[in-house]
C-alpha positions in Angstrom: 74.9 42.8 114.6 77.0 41.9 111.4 76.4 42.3 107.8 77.7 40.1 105.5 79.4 41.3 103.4 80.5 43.7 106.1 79.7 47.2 104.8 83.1 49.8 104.8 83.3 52.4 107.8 81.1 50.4 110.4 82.4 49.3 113.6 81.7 45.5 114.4 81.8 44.1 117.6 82.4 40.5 118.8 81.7 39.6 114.9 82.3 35.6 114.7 83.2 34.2 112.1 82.4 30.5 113.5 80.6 28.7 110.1 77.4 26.6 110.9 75.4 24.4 108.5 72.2 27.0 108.4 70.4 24.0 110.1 69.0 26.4 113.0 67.9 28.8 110.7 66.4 26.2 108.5 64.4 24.6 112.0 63.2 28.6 112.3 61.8 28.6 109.3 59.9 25.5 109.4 58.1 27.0 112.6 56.0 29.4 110.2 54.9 26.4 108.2 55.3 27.0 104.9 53.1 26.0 102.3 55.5 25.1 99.2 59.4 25.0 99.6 59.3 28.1 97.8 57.8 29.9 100.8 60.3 28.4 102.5 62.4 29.9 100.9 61.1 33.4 100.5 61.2 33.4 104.3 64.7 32.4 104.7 65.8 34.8 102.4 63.5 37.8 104.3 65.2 36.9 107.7 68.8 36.8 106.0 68.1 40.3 104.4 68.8 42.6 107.3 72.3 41.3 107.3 72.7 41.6 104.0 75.7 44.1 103.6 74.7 45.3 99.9 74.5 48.2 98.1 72.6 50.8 100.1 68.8 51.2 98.9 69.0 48.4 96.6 67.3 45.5 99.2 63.8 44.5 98.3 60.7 45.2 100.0 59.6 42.2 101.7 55.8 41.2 101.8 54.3 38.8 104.0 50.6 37.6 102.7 48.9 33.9 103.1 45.6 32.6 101.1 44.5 32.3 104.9 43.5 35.8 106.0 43.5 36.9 109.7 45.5 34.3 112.2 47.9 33.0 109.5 51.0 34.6 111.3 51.7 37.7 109.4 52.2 39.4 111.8 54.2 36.8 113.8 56.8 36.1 111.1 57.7 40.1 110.8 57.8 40.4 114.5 60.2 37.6 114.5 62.4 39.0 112.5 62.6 42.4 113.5 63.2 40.9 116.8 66.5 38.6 115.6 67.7 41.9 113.8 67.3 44.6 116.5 64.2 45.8 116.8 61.6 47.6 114.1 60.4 51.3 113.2 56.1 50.9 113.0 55.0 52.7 110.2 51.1 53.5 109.0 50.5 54.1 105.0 48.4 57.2 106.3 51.8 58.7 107.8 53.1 61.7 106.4 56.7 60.9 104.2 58.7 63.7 106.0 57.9 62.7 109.5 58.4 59.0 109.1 62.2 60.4 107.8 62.3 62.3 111.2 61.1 59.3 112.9 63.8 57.0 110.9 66.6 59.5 111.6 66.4 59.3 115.5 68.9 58.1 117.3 66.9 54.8 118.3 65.9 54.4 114.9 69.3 54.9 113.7 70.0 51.1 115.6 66.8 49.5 113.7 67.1 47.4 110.5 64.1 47.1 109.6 60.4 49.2 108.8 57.2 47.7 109.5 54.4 47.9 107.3 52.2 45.8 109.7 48.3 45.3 108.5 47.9 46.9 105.8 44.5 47.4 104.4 44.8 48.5 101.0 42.9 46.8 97.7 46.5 48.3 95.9 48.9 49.8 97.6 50.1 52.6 95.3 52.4 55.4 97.3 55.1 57.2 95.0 57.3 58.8 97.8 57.5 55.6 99.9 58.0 53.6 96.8 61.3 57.1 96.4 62.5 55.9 100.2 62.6 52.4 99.8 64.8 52.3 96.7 67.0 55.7 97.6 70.4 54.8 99.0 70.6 57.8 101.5 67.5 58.7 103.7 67.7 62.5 104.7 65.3 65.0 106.3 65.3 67.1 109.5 66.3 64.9 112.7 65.0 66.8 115.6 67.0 69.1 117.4 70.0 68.5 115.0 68.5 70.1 112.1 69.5 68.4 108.5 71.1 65.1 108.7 71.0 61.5 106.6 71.5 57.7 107.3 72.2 54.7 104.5 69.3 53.3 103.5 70.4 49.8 104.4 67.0 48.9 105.8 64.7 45.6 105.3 61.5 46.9 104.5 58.1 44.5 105.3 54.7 44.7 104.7 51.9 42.4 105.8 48.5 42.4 103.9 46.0 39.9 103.1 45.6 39.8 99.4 48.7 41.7 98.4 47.9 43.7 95.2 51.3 46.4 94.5 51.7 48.7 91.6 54.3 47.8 89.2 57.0 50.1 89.9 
């Protein structure tokens, strides 16, 4: 999958460089109904962001909440989009911060763009080292039977949550 801008020492394959109008992505969008055309917006911007081809460690967290609670789509719209980009890496807030960097230095995970945050029930969701991982632009930690390795931290990072409520950092 490409990366616009394309990001130096990775291998490409079959990238096109056909322009469209956006329309198509535009349509997909409008399937989550949005309820201002800022939303709209927000959401086009969270499925553009795993193509992004920015600094490492510097895309934002994306969080997906709704005024409706339970049925809204949450869910739905991340699944969506880990879909169109490859594929996601499930994580809990209960999981421990060096094995979800084992976990993200596999070699399947290795292929995935983005972490899941899926249904999370937190009042505030305040946790130091993830908040470390999401803005550091190399991930390292022990990959299984390697021993010490690292990956860029060119992931999209999404959390769903009724009633989001974050720290400020």
């Amino acid at each position: 999958l490409p990366h616009y801008p394309p990001i130096a020492g990775r291998y490409y394959v079959n990238m096109s460089t056909e322009r469209t109008d956006g329309s198509k992505l535009r349509e997909l969008v409008g399937m989550f109904s949005p309820a201002t055309d800022l939303d709209g917006e927000l959401i086009l911007a969270l499925f553009l962001t795993p193509f992004w081809g920015g600094r490492s460690g510097a895309a934002p967290m994306g969080c997906i909440t709704s005024d409706d609670g339970r049925g809204a789509g949450k869910s739905t719209l991340a699944m969506a989009i880990a879909n169109i980009a490859g594929g996601s890496v499930d994580v809990s807030p209960n999981e421990d911060i060096q094995r979800l960097k084992e976990r993200l230095l596999t070699p399947t995970s290795l292929r995935k763009r983005i972490v899941l945050l899926d249904n999370l029930k937190a009042l505030k969701f305040s946790w130091g080292e993830f908040e470390g991982l999401l803005t550091s632009p190399q991930i390292s930690g022990r990959q299984l039977y390697v021993g010490d390795a690292s990956r860029p931290n060119n992931l999209t990072w999404i959390a769903t949550l009724n009633g989001a409520n974050f720290s400020e950092d």
